[in-house]
N, C-alpha and C positions, 0 to 999 in steps of 0.2 A: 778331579772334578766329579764333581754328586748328580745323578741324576735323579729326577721324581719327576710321576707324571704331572697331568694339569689336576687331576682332585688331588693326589699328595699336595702338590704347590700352595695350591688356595685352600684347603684343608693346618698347612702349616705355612704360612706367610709370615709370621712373627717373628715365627723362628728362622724361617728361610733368610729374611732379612738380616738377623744378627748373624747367624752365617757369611753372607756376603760383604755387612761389614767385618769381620773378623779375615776378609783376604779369601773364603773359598769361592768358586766357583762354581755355578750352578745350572746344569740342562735341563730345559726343561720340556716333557715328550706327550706328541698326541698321538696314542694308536701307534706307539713306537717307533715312532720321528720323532728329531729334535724337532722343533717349534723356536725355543728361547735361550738367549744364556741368560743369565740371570748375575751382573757382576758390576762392583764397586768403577764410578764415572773415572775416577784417576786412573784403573786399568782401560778405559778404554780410550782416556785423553794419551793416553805412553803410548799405546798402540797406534792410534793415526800419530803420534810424533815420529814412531816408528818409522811410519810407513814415508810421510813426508821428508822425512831426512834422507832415507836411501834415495826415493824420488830425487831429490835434489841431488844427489852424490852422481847419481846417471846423469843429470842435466848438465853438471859439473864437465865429468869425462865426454860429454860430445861435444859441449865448450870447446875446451883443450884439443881435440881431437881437430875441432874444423880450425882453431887458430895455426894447426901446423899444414896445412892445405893451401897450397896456393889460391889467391883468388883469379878468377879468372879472367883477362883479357880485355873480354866483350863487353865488360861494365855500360852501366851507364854513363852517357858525357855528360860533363860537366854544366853545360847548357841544359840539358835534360833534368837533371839534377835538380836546378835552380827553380826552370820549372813545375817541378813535383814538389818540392818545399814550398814556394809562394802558393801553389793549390792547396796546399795545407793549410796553410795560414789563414789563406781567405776563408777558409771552411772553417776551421777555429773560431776565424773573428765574428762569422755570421751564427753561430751558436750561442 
């Protein structure tokens, strides 16, 4: 990964561009901080795919994790039950 400051940057944006199309990667520094990368949409569409897949992989394993857990006992009754779903419903149907 390449760094230039912000006058390199905007002094060479032409270029910086075909750069980043061509796959590099590019920091970009104010006062010597990052500030930017500067990189091609399809590396940044991979990366939240990245990130959303693992996300889901963990969503996955506590899934799995609470289906092996007894549930317990104290549930709600069945009358109870019936009515919290017809409160739904009403509520539904008046929207």
């Amino acid at each position: 990964m390449s760094t230039l400051t912000v006058t390199e940057a905007r002094a060479a944006l032409p270029d910086l561009l075909d750069r980043v199309t061509g796959g590099e990667e590019i920091t970009i520094t104010r006062h010597g901080r990052p500030v930017a990368i500067v990189l091609r949409p399809d590396a940044v569409r991979s990366r939240r795919a990245s990130g959303t897949i693992e996300h889901a992989q963990r969503i996955g394993e506590l899934l799995s994790a609470a289906r092996e857990r007894p549930v317990p006992s104290q549930g709600v009754s069945g009358e109870r039950a019936e009515q919290l779903v017809r409160a739904v419903r009403a509520g539904r149907d008046r929207a």
